[in-house]
C-alpha positions as CSV (number, residue, x, y, z in Angstrom):
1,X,80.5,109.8,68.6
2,X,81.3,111.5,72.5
3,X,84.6,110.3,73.5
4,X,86.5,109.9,76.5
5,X,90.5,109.9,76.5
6,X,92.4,107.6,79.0
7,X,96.4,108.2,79.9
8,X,98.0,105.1,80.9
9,X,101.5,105.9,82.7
10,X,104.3,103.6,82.3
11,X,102.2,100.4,81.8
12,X,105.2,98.7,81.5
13,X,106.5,99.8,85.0
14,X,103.5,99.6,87.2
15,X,101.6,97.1,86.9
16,X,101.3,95.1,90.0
17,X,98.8,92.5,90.4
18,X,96.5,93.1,87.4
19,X,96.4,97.1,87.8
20,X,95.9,97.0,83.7
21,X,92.5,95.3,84.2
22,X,91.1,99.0,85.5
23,X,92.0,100.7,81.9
24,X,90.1,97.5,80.6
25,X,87.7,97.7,82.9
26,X,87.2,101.4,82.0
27,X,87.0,100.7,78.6
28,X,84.4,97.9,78.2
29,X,82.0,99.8,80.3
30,X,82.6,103.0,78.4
31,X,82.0,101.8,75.3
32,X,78.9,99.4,76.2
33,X,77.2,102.8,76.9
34,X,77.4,103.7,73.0
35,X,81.1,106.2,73.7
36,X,84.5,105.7,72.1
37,X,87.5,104.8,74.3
38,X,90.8,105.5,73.1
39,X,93.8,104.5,75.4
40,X,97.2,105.9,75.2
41,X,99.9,105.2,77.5
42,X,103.3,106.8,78.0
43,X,106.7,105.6,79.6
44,X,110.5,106.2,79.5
45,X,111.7,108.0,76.3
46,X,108.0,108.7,74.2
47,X,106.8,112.0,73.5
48,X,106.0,114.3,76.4
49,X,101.8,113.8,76.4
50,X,99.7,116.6,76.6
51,X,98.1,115.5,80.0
52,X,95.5,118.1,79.9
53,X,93.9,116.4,76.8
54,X,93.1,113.6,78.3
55,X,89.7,112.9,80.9
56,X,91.3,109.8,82.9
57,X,95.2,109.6,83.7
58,X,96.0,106.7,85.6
59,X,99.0,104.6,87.2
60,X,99.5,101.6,88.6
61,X,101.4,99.4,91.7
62,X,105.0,99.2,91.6
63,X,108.2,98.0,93.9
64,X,110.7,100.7,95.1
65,X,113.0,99.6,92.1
66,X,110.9,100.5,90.0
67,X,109.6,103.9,91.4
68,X,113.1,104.7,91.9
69,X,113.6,104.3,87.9
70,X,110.9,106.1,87.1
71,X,110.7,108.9,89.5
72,X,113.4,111.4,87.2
73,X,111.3,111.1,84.2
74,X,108.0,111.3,86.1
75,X,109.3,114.7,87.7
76,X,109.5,116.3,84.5
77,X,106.0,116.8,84.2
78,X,105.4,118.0,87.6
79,X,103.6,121.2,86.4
80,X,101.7,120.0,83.7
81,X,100.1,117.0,85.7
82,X,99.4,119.9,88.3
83,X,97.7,122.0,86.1
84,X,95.2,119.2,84.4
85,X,94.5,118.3,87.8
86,X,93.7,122.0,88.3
87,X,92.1,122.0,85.2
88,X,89.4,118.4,86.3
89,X,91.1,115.7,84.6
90,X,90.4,112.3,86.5
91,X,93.7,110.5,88.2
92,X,92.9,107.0,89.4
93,X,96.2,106.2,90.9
94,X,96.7,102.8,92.4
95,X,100.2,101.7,95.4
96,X,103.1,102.9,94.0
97,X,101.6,105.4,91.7
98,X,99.6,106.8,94.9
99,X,102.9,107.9,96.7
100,X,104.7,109.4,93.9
101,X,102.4,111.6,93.6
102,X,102.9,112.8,97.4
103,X,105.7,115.0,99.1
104,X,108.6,111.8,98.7
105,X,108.8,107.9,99.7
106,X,111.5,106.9,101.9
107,X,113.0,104.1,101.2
108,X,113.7,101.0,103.9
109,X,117.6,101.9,103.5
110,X,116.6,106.2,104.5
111,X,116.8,106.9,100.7
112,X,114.3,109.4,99.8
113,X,112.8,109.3,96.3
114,X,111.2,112.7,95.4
115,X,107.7,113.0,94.7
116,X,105.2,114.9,92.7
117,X,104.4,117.1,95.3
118,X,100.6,117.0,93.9
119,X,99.7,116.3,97.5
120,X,100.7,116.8,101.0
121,X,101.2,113.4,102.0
122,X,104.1,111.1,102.2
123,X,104.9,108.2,102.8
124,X,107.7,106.2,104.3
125,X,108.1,102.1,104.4
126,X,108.6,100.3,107.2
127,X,112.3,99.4,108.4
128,X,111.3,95.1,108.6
129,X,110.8,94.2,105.0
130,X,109.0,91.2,106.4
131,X,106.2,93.3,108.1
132,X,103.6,94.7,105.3
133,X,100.0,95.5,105.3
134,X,98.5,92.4,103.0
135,X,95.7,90.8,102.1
136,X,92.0,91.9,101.7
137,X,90.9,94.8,102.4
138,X,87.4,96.2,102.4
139,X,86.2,99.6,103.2
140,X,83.5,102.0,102.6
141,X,83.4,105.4,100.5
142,X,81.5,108.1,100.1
143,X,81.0,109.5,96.5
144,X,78.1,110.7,94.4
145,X,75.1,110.8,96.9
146,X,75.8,107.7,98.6
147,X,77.8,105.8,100.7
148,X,79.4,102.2,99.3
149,X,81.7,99.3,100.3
150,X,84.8,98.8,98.3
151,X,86.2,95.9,98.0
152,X,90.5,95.6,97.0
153,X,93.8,93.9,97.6
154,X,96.7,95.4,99.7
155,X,100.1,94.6,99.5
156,X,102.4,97.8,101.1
157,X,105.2,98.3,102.8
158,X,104.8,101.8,102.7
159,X,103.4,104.2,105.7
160,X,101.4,107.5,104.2
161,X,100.6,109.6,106.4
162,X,98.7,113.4,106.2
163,X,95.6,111.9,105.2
164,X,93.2,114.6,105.4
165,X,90.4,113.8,102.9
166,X,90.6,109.7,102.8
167,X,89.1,107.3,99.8
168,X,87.4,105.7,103.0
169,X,86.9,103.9,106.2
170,X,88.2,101.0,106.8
171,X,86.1,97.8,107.3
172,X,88.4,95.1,106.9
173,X,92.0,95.4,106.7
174,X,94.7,97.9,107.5
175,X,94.6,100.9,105.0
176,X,97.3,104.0,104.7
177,X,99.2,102.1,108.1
178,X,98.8,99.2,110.1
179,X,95.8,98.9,111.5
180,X,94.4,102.8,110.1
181,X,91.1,104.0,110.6
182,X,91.2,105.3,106.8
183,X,92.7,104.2,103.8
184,X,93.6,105.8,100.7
185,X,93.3,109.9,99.1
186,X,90.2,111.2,97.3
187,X,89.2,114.4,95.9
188,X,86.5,115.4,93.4
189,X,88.8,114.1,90.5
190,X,91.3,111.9,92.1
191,X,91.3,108.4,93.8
192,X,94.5,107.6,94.9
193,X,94.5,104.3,96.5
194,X,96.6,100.9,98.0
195,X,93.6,98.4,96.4
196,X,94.7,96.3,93.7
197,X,92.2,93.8,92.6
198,X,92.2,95.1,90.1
199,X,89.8,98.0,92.0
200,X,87.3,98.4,89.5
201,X,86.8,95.2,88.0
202,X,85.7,94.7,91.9
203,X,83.2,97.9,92.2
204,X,81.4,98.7,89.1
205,X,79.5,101.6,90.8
206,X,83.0,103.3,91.5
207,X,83.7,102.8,87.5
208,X,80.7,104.1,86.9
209,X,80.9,106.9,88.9
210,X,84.5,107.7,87.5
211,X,82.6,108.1,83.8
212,X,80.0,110.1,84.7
213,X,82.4,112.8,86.3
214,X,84.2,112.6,82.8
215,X,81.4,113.1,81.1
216,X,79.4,115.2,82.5
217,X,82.7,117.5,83.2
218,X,83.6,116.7,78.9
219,X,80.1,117.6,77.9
220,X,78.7,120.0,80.4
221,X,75.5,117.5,80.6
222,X,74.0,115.5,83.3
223,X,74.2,111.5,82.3
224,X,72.2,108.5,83.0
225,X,74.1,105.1,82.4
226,X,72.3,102.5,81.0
227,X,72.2,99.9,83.5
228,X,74.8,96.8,82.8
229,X,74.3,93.1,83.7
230,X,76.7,93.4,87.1
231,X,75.1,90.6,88.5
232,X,78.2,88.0,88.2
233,X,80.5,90.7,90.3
234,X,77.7,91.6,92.7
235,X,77.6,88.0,93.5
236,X,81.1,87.8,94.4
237,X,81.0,90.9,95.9
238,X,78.3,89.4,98.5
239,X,80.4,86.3,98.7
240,X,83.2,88.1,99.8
241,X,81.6,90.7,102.1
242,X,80.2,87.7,103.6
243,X,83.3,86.0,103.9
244,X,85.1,89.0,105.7
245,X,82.7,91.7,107.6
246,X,79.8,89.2,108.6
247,X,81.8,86.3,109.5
248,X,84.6,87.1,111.3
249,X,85.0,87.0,114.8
């Protein structure tokens, strides 16, 4: 049976506002398509993973406590998260996870919390605690061969800035700043994004999307997805589009 292998990072660290629902989001709709899902997940203190095993790694939301805690052991493996992203592995990073893998995040007190260096970004949160980018947040991407509305949660502090290949426009919301034209980081494999939701139990065509890259890059074969009953999430999807692009004023 083909196979695709997911990478959960510290599960137990970031996980802000149902981020775990994309791995089980991943999962269901891999395996009603006839493929094996295995998950694995890593944090503080278990064996080094080889990351370039995998086909998804992703990473959730967290506070600045948290980042801060997790950034040492996260540096560790700067190179060999590098090279699987060299090498085509998907990331689907969400919030916290998405500046960590940037230049650094500094901190409301000036601290500076070292990041991946993955990408040129950074990111730095705004001095007023009380003053953060929340609520919906719609926008609209372009991957495959069209364009699509995505639909998320954002809840940031945080200011990234050196955006030069954005997940998308924004609709409805604020995005990488207050009141940005874009939000979010996307490459060929990498989404790296400020929607919680979770994001994909939101947009099936972006999960779907995400496992046909895997596969096809796994198997060196174009694939067809059997079509899934996504008529319960399109509903709410409409509902909500409704609610927040047609309506408003």
């Amino acid at each position: 049976m083909k196979e695709l292998k997911i990478l959960y990072l510290y599960p137990d660290i970031l996980d802000l506002y149902g981020d775990i629902g994309n791995i089980k989001i991943l999962k269901y709709r891999i395996e009603q398509r006839g493929y094996k899902a295995t998950v694995d997940s890593y944090s503080i203190n278990d064996p080094k993973p080889n990351f370039r095993s995998y086909d998804i790694i992703f990473a959730g939301g967290g506070a600045d406590n948290e980042q801060q805690i997790l950034a040492e052991d996260l540096i560790k493996y700067k190179d060999e998260i590098k090279q699987a992203k060299d090498a085509g592995v998907y990331f689907l990073l969400i919030c916290g996870a998405y500046q960590l893998f940037g230049k650094y995040y500094k901190g409301v007190e000036g601290n500076i919390i070292p990041g991946l260096e993955v990408f040129d970004y950074y990111t730095e949160a705004n001095p007023d605690r009380n003053q953060r980018c929340i609520g919906n947040i719609i926008i609209e991407s372009s991957f495959g061969n069209s364009k699509t509305k995505i639909i998320g949660f954002e809840n940031h502090g945080g200011q990234t800035y050196g955006i030069e290949t954005p997940f998308g426009k924004v609709l409805y919301g604020n995005g990488n700043k207050f009141g940005d034209e874009f939000e979010g980081f996307m490459e060929e494999n990498v989404i790296a994004t400020y929607l919680h939701g979770p994001l994909l139990s939101k947009n099936p065509e972006l999960t779907d999307y995400i496992i046909r890259y895997c596969l096809k890059r796994k198997y060196n074969e174009e694939v067809i997805l059997d079509p899934l009953n996504d008529e319960l999430e399109n509903k709410c999807r409409l509902q909500l589009f409704e609610r927040f692009l047609y309506n408003k004023k």
